[in-house]
N, C-alpha and C positions, 0 to 999 in steps of 0.2 A: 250534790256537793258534799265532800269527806266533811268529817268535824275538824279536822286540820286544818283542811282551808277556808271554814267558813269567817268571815269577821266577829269579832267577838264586842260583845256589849255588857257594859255593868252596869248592874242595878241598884240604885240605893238610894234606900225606904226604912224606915224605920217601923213600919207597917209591914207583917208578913204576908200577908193577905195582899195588898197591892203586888208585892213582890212575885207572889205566885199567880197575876193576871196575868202581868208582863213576860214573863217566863215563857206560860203558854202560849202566849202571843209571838212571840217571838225565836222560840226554839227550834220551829220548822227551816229558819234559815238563816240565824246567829247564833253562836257558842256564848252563851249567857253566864258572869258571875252574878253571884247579889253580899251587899254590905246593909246590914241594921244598922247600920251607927256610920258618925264621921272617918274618925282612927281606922274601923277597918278600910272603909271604901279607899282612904289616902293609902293604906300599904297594899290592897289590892290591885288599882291604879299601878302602882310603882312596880308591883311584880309581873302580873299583866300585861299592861301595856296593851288595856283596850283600845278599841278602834271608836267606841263611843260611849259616855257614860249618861244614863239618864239619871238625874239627879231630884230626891224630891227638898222643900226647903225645911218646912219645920220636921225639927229633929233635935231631943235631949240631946243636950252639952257640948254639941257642937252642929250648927245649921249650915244647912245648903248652900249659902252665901259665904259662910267662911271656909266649907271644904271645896268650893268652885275658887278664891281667891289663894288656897294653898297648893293648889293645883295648877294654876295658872303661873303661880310664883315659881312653882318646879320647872327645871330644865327637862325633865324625865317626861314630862305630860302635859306641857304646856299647850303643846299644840291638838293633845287630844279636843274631839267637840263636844262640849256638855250641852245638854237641853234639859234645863227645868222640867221639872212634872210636879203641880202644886195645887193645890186648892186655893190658895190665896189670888185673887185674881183683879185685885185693886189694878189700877195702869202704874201707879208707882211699884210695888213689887215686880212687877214684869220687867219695867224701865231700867231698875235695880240689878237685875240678874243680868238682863245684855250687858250694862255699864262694866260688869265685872268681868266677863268675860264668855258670860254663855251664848250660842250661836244661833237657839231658840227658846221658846217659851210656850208650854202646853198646861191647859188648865183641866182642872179635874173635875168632875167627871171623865174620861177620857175615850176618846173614840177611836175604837183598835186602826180603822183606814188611815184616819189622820196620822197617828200615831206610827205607823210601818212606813205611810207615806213621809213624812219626814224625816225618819229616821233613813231611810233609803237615801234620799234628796243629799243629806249633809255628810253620809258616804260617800258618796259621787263626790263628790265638790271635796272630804278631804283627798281622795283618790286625786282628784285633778291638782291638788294644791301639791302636794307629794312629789307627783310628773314634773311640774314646773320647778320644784327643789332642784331633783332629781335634773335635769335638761342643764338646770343652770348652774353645777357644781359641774356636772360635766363639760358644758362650754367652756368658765376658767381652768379644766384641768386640762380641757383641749390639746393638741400639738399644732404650735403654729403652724406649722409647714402642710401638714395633712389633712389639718380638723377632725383627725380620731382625737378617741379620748387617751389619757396619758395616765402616768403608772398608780396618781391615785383611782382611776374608777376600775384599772384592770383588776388592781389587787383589792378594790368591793364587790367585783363582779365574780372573782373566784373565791372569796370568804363568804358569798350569794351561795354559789354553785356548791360548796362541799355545805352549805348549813341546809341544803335541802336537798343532799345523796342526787345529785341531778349525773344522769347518764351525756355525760361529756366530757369530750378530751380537749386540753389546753395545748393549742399547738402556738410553738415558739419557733421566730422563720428570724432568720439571719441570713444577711446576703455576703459571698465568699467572694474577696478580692475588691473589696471594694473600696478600700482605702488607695489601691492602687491605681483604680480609676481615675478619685477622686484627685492623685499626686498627678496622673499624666493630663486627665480631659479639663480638671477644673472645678469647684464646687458648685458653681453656676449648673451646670450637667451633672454631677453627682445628684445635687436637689430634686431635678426631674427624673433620674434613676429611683429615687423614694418615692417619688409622686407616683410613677408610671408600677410600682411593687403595690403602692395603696389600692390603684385602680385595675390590678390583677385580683385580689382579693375581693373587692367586694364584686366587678364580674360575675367571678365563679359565684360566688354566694348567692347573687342574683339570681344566672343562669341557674341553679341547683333550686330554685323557690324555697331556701331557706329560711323559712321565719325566727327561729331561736338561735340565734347567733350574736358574734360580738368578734369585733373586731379592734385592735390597741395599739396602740405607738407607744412603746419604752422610749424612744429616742434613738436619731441616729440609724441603722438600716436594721433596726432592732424591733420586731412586732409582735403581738400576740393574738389569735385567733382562739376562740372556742365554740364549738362546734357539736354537735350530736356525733354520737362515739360511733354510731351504727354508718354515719357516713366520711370517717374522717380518711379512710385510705384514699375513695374516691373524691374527696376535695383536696387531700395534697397534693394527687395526681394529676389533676386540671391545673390545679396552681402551679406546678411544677411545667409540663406544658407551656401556658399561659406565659408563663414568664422567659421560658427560653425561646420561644416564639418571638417574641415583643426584643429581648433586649440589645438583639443587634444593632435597632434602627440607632443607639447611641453609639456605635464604634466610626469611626472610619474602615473601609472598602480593606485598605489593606490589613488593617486588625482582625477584624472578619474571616478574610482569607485565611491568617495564620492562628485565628482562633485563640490568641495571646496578644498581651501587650509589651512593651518595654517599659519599665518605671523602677523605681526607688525602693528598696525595702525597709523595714523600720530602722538597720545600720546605717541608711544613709547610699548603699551599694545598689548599681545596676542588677534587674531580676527581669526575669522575662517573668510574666505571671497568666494565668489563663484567662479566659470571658466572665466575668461577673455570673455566678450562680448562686443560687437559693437553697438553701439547707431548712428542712423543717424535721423541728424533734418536738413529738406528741407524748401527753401523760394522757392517760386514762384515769379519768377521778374517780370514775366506778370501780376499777380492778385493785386498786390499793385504798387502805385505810387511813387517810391523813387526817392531822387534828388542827393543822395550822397552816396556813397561805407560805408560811417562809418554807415549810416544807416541802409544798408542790412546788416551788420555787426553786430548791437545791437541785430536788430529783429533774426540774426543768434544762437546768445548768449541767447536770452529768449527762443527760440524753441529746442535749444540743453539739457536745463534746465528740458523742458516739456519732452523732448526722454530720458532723464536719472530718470524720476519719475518711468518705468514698469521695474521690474526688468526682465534681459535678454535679449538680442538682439533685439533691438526697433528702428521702423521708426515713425518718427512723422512730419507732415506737416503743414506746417503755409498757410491756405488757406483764411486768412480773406482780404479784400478786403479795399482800402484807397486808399479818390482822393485827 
């Protein structure tokens, strides 16, 4: 495991000697800070943003129980998990530390197993607690209609993607003519025309045994896919397919035939208009240098512009490069 991605853990003792046990202990596979004192640990904490602090109690000018209770008080760190590391080992001090907010209690002498084995234990468990965040910020951002997620998790998911230079393209799929649809068949069938585009997508995905992907509902025939860059020609290409396959079964026989419909255009005026088609325009996060979501966002807006110039089901990639 890189030091990038290891979890990271802070140490703090007012003892340097304890400090440099833990260290050793634990360096093989956590990115360790250490704090002597209170003051430092609470602004290490806060720049950090360990994954775990172990915490000893006595400590000049400011003790373990009051830097675990300004810790807890912070929005920044609250949820980090402390575990005591103490010599004091009365059952009132232990009793003390939980009450305030620590997740465990190890007494000293210390025994490196116990000690890794815990510390292990209440990673997991914040890892699962994070997931469950995580699931349920997603479920209320949800889109009724689809149960993808909506424009809050797409734009965490790609302020995710460019904070960790991740080799994938944001593809953005708009479906052409569809308002026209929706004015001759009905929004009742419009609806299932968005269902039946959701379940074109995650198909392909399927079918491809894609594991790192994401899939989003902006709203409306309006989606967002991102995908590994290395395979996004060939999953437009399916999608593309896929869905000109599938979309007939919503026309009538004679629409079919003439491959247009009759309906309304936004004057109000009779149009003939063509079959419902799918327009996908892809960025490449790795080929441009972006510093901000609203950016891939523009550059998304001008390449969806360029995929709706060819008339019928069109992929168009934004491959130009900017440092």
């Amino acid at each position: 495991m890189s030091a990038s991605t290891k979890q990271k853990v802070l140490i703090v003792d007012d003892v340097i000697d304890n400090i440099k046990i833990l260290i050793e202990l634990l360096k093989p596979n956590y990115k360790t800070y250490f704090a002597d004192n209170g003051p430092k640990a609470l602004e290490l904490a806060r720049n950090k943003l360990p994954d775990l602090i172990l915490l000893d109690i006595v400590m000049p000018h400011m003790d373990g129980y009051e830097v675990c209770q300004k810790l807890k008080a912070d929005s920044l760190t609250e949820d980090i998990p402390v575990i005591f590391i103490s010599a004091m080992n009365e059952v009132g001090d232990e009793a003390k530390g939980l009450e305030i907010g620590a997740v465990d209690y190890i007494t000293k002498p210390i025994s490196p197993a116990i000690v890794k084995a815990r510390i292990k234990n209440h990673l997991k468990l914040r890892e699962a607690m994070q997931e469950l965040k995580r699931l349920f910020s997603t479920a209320l951002d949800a889109n009724p209609m689809t149960g993808l997620p909506g424009n809050n998790s797409i734009a965490n998911r790609i302020k995710k993607d460019l904070a960790d230079n991740a080799n994938v393209t944001v593809l953005y799929a708009d479906l052409d003519n569809f308002k026209a649809f929706n004015d001759k068949y009905g929004f009742a069938l419009g609806d299932e025309v968005i269902k039946f585009t959701s379940e074109v997508f995650h198909e392909v995905i399927s079918e491809m045994n894609i594991q790192e992907s994401f899939i989003g509902h902006i709203g409306g025939d309006d989606f967002v896919l991102i995908v590994p860059s290395i395979l996004v020609e060939e999953i437009a290409a399916r999608i593309i397919k896929k869905f000109d396959d599938g979309i007939s079964r919503f026309y009538s026989q004679s629409d079919i035939a003439s491959q247009s419909i009759q309906s309304v255009n936004r004057k109000g005026e009779k149009q003939t208009f063509p079959i419902i088609s799918i327009s996908l325009a892809g960025v490449d996060l790795s080929h441009r240098r972006y510093s901000t979501y609203l950016e891939v966002n523009d550059v998304c807006a001008m390449t969806k512009k360029q995929a709706k110039v060819t008339p019928g089901s069109t992929f168009f990639l934004d491959r130009r490069t900017m440092t």
